[in-house]
C-alpha positions as CSV (number, residue, x, y, z in Angstrom):
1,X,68.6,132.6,-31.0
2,X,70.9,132.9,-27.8
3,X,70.5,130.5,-25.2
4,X,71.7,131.9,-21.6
5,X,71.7,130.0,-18.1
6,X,72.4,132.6,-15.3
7,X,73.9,131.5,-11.7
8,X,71.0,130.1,-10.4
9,X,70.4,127.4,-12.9
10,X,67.6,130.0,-14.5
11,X,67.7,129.7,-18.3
12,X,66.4,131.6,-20.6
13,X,66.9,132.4,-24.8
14,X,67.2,135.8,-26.6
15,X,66.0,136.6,-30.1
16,X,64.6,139.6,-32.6
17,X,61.4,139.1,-34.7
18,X,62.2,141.2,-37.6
19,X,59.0,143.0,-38.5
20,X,57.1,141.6,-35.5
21,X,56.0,144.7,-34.0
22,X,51.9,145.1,-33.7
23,X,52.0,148.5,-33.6
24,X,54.7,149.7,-36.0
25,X,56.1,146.9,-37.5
26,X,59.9,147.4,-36.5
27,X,61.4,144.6,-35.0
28,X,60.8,142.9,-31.3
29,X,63.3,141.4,-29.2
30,X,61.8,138.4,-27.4
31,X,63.0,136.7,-24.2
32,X,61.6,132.9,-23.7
33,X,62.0,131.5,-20.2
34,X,60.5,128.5,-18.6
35,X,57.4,131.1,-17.2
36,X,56.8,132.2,-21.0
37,X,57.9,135.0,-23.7
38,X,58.1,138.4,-23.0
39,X,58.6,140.8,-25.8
40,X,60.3,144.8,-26.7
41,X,59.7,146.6,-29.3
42,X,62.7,149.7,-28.8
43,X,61.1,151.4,-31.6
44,X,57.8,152.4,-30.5
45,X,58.3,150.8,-26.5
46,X,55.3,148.6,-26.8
47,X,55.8,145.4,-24.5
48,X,54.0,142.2,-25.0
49,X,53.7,138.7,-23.6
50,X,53.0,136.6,-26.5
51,X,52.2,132.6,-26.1
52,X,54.7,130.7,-27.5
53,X,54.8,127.6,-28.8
54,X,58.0,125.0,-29.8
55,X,57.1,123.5,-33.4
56,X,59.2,120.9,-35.5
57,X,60.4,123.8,-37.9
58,X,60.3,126.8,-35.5
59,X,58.6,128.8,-33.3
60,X,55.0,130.2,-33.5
61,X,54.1,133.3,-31.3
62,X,50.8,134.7,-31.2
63,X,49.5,138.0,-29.5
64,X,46.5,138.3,-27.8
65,X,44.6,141.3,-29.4
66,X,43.0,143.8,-26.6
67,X,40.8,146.8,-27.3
68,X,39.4,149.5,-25.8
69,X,36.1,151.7,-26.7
């Protein structure tokens, strides 16, 4: 994980979720800001905002699941 802070005080952390993807199950670059997580998958160019949550040992991210009949 890559913590950042930009010019404005804003900071923010960068990290890849290997196998993370929903759809395909390539890997998703997530960015966690104060707001919440947004994720990228650049394999199949499915974005997501998963809730995140700090634990003791890591972090857990969950997707919300949506469909459509």
């Amino acid at each position: 994980m890559t913590q950042f802070e930009t010019q404005n005080g804003e900071r923010f952390a960068d990290f890849d979720l290997p196998e993370g993807c929903m759809m395909c199950g390539g890997a998703v670059s997530i960015r966690a800001t104060p707001a919440g997580a947004h994720g990228y998958c650049p394999h199949c160019h499915v974005l997501s905002r998963p809730q995140m949550r700090v634990k003791p040992n890591g972090v857990e991210l969950s997707f919300e699941t949506t469909a459509l009949a």
